[in-house]
Backbone bond lengths (Angstrom), bond angles and torsions (degrees), N, CA, C in turn:
res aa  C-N    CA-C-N  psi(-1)  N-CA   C-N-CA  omega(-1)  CA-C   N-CA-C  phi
1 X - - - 1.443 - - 1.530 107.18 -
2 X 1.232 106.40 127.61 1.851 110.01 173.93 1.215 110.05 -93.37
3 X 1.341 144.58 161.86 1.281 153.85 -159.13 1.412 94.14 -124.08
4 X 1.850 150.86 165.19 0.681 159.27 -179.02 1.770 125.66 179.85
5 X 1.421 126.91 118.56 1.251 135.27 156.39 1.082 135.14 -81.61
6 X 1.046 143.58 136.33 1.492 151.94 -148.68 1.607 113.04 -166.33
7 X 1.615 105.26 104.46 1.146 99.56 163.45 1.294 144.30 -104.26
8 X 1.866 145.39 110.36 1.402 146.12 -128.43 1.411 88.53 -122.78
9 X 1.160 128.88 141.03 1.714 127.59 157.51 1.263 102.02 59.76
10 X 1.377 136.51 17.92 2.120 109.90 174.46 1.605 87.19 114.06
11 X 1.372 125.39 -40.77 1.195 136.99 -161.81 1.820 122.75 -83.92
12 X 1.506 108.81 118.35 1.325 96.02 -179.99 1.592 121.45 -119.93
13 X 0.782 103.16 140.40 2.140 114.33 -170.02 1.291 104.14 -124.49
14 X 1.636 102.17 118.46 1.449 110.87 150.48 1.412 122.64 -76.05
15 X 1.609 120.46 144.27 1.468 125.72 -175.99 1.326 104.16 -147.92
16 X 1.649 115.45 139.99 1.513 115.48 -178.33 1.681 84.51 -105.54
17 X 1.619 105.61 160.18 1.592 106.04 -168.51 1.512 87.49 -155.95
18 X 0.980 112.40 123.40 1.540 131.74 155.02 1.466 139.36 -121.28
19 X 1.422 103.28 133.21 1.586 141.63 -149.08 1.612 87.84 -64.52
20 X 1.520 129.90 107.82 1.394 140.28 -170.53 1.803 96.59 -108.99
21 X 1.568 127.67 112.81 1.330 121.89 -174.14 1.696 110.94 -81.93
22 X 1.217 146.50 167.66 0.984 178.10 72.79 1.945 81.35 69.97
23 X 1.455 101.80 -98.95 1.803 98.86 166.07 1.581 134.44 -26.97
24 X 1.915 116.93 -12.44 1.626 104.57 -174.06 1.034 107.78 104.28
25 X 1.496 129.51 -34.29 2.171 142.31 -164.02 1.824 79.00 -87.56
26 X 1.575 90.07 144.09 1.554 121.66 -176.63 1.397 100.06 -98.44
27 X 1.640 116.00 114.28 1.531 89.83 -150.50 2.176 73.70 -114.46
28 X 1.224 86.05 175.20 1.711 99.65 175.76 1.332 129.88 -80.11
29 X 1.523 121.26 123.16 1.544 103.08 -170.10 1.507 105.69 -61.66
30 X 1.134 110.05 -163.83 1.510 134.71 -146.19 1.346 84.38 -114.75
31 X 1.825 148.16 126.37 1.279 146.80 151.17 2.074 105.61 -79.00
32 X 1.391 84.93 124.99 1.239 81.58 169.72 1.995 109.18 -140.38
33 X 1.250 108.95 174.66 1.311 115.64 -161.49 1.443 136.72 -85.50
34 X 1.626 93.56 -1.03 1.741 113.29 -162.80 1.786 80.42 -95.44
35 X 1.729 101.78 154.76 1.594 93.51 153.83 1.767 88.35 -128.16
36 X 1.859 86.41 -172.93 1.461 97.00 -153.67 1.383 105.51 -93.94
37 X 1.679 119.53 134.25 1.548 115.26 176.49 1.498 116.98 -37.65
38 X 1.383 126.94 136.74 1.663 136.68 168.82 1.251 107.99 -37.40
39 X 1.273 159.65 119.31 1.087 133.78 133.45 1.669 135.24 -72.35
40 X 1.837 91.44 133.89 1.077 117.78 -154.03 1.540 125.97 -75.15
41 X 1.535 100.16 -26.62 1.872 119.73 -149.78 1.499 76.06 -87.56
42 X 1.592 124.97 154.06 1.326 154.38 129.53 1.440 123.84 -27.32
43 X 1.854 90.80 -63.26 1.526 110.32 -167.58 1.698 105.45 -81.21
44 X 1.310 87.56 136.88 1.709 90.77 177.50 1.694 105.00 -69.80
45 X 1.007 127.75 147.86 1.417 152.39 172.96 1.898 102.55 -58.28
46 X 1.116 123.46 131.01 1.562 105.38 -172.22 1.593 96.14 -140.21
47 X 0.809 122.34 105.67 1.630 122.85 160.08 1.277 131.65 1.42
48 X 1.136 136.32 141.80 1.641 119.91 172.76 1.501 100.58 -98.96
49 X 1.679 128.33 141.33 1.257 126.16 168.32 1.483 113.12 -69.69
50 X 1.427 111.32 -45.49 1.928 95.09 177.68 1.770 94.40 -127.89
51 X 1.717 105.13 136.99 1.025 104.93 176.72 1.492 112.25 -71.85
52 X 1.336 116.16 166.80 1.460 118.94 -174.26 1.446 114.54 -175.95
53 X 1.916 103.55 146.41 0.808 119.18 -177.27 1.686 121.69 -45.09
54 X 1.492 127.02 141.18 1.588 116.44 169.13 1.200 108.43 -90.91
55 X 1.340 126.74 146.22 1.614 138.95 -176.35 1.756 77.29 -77.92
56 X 1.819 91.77 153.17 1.195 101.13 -174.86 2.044 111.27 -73.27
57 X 1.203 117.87 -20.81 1.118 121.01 174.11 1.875 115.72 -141.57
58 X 0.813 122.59 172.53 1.395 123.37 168.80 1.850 123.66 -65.52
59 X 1.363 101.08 98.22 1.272 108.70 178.54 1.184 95.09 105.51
60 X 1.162 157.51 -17.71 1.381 161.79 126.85 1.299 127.47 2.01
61 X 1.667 134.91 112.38 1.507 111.75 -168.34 1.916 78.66 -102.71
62 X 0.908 138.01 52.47 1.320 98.84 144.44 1.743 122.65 -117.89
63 X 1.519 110.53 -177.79 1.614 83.35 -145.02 2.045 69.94 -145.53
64 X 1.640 95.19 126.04 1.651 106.21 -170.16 1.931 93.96 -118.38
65 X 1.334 82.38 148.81 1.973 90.81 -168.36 1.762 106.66 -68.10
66 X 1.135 108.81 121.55 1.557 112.18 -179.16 1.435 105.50 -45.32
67 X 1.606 123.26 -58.84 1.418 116.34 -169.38 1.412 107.49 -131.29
68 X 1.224 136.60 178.84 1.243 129.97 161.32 1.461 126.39 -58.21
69 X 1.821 133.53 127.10 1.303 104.41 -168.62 1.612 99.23 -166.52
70 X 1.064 116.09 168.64 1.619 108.56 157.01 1.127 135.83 -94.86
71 X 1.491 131.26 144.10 1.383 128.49 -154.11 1.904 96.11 -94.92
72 X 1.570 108.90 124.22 1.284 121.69 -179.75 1.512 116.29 -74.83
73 X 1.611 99.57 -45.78 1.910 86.65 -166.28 2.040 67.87 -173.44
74 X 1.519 74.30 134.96 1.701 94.39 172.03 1.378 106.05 -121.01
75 X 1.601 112.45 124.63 1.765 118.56 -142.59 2.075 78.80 -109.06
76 X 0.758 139.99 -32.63 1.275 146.12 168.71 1.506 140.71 -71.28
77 X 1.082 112.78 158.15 1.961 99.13 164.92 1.410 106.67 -156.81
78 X 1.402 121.10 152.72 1.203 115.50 139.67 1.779 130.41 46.24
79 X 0.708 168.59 90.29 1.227 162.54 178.93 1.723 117.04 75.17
80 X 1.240 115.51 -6.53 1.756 120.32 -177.42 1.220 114.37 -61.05
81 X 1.252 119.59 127.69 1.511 118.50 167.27 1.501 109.59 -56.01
82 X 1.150 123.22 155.18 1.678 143.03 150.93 1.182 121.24 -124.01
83 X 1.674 115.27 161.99 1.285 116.59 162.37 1.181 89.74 -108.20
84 X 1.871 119.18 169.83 1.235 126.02 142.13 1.306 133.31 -43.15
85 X 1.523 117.69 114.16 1.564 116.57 170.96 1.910 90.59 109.16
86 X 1.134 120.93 15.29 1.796 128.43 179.89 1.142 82.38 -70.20
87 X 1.814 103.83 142.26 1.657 87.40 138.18 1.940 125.29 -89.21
88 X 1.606 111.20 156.28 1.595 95.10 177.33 1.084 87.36 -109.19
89 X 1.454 139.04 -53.59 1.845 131.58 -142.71 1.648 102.82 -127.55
90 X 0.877 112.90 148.20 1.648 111.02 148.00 1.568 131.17 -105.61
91 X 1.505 104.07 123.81 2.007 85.14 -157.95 1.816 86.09 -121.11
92 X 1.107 106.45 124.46 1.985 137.34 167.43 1.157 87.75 -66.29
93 X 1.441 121.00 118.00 1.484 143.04 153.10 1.511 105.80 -134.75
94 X 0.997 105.26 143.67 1.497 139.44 -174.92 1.778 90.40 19.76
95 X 1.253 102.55 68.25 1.494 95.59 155.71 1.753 117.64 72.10
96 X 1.397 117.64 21.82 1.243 145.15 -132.06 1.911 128.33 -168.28
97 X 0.898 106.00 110.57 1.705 94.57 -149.65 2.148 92.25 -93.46
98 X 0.665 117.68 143.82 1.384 125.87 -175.26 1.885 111.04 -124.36
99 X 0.881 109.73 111.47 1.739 129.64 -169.85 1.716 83.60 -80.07
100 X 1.680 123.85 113.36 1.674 123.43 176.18 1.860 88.70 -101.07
101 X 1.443 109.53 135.53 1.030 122.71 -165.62 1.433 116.09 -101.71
102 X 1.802 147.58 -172.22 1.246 119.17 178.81 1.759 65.67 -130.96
103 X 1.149 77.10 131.30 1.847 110.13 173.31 1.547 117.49 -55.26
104 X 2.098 116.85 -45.09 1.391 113.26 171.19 1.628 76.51 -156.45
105 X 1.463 82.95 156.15 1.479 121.99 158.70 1.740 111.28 -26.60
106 X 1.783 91.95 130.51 1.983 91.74 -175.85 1.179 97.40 176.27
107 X 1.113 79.32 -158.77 2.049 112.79 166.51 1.447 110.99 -127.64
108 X 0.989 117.75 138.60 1.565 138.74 170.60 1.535 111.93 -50.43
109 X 1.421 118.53 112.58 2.146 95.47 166.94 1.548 83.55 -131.63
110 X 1.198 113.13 -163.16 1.491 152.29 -166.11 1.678 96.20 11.77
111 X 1.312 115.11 53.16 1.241 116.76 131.67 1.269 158.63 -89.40
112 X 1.477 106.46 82.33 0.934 111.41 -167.35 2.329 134.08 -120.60
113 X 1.438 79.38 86.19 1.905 105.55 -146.10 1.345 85.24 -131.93
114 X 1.278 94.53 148.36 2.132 110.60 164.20 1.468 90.51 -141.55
115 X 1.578 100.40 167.45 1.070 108.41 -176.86 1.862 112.03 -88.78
116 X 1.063 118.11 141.43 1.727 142.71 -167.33 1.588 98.50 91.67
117 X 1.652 138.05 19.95 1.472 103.20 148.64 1.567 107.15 -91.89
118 X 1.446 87.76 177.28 1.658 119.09 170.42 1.807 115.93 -74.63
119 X 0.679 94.85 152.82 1.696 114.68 165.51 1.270 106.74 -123.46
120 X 1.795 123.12 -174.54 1.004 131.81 -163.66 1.705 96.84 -161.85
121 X 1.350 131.43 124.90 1.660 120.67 -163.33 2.224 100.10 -62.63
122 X 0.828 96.51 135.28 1.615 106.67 -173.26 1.434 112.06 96.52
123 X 1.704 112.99 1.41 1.505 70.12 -164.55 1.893 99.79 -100.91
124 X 1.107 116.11 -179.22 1.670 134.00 -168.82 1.680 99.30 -58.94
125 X 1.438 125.48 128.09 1.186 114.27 -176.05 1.329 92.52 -118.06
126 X 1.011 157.92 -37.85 1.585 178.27 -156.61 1.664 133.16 176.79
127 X 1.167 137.65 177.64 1.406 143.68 156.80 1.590 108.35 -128.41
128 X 1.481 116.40 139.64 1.262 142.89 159.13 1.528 104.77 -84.51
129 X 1.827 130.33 109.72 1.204 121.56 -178.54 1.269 101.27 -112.92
C-alpha cells in the first residue's frame, strides 16, 4: 500500500492506494531508488476550471491552440464583440472538448476556422482587437 497527499482547492488529503492486478490480488508496488524532489512552492497548486488558450504575449489578444485538436463548434465570427473569459471556439483534444477563451475585451478578427478542421499546438486560432 502507498500512502499519498494531494492537494485540491487549498485543501489537502491523505490517501493510502493500492495497486489492484488484472486478476483482483493486491499486488506490491515496485521499490525503487530515486526519492522525490522537496517541494518548494507555499501555494498549493489549484486547478484551472476551463482550460484555455494563452494569448501569445502579455496583453496580447491573440489566442494560439494549446494542443493539437479539432475544432468542435465556432460560437463566434468575424467582427463580434467579446468580453474577456467569452467563449469563441471549442477545440476536441485528446478526447476532451476545450472551451478557447478571448483573453481581453474586443472584437474578433482573423478568424478563420469551421468546425471539423484541425489545428496544430501553436498555431493562430483567432485575435481579440
Amino acid at each position: 500500500m502507498s500512502k499519498y497527499r494531494i492537494t485540491l482547492d487549498g485543501k489537502t488529503y491523505e490517501m493510502d492506494v493500492e495497486l489492484i492486478g488484472t486478476n483482483g490480488a493486491v499486488q506490491q508496488p515496485v521499490k525503487t531508488k530515486t526519492k522525490a524532489a522537496p517541494v518548494t512552492s507555499s501555494a498549493p497548486a489549484v486547478p484551472s476550471a476551463k482550460p484555455a488558450a494563452k494569448p501569445a504575449e502579455a496583453g496580447s489578444g491573440t489566442v494560439l491552440a494549446p494542443m493539437p485538436g479539432t475544432i468542435l463548434k465556432v460560437l463566434k465570427a468575424d467582427g463580434d464583440q467579446v468580453k474577456v473569459g467569452e467563449v469563441v471556439l471549442i477545440l476536441e483534444a485528446m478526447k476532451m472538448e476545450n472551451e478557447i477563451l478571448a483573453p481581453v475585451d474586443g472584437t474578433v478578427a482573423s478568424l478563420n476556422l469551421s468546425a471539423g478542421g484541425t489545428v496544430a499546438g501553436g498555431d493562430v486560432l483567432f485575435e481579440v482587437k
